[in-house]
C-alpha positions as CSV (number, residue, x, y, z in Angstrom):
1,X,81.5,160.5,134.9
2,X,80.0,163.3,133.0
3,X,82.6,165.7,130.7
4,X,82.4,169.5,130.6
5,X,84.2,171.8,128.7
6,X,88.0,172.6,129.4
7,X,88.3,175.5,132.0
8,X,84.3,174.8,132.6
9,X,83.6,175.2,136.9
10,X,81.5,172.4,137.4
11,X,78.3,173.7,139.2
12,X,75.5,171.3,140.0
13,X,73.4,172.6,137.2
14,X,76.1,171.8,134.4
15,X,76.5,168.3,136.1
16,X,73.2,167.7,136.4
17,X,72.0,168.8,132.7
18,X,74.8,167.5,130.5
19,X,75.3,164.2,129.1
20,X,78.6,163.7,127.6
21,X,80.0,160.6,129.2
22,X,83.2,159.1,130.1
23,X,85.4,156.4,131.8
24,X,88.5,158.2,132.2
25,X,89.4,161.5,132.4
26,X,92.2,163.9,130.9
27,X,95.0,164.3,133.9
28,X,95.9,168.3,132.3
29,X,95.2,171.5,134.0
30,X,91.8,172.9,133.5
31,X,90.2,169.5,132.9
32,X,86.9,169.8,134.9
33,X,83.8,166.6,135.2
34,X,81.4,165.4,137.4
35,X,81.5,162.3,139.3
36,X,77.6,161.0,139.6
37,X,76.8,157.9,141.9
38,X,74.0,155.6,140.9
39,X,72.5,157.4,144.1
40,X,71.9,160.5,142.1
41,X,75.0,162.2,144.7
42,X,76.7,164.5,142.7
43,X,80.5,166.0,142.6
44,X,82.2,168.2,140.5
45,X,86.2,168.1,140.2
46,X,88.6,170.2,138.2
47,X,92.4,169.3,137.8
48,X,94.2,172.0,139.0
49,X,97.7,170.1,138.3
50,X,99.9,167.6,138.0
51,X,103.3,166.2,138.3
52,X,103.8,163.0,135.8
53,X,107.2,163.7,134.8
54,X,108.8,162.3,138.5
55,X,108.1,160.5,141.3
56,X,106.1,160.8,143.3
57,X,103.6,161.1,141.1
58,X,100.5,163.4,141.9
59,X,97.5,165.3,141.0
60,X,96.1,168.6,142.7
61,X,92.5,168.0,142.5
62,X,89.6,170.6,143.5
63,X,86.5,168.8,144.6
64,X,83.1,170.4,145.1
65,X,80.2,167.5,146.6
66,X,77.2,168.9,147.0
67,X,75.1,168.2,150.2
68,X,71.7,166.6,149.8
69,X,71.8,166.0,146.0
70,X,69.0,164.4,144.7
């Protein structure tokens, strides 16, 4: 997984071009990273919300994959 800033979109440019990594991830609104397989397939996910407080427990998630990645 690759961090970007909070609030950042995740386009396949800033995925592809930055290089701060990670192994988890922040669960709090706004919180955006890339998900980049070994294959060089890219995604880019931003945590639109999240209910911790009760079960169930959940996250709103807003995935972007983009086709044909190199």
């Amino acid at each position: 997984m690759v961090s970007l800033p909070n609030g950042a979109t995740p386009t396949y440019q800033a995925c592809k071009t930055d290089t701060l990594t990670s192994d988890e991830e922040s669960n709090n609104a706004g919180t955006a990273y890339c998900i980049i397989e070994t294959t060089g397939e890219m995604a880019g996910v931003t945590v639109v919300s999240a209910n911790l407080a009760q079960t169930p427990w959940y996250l709103v998630l807003h995935v972007m994959v983009w086709e044909n990645a190199p």
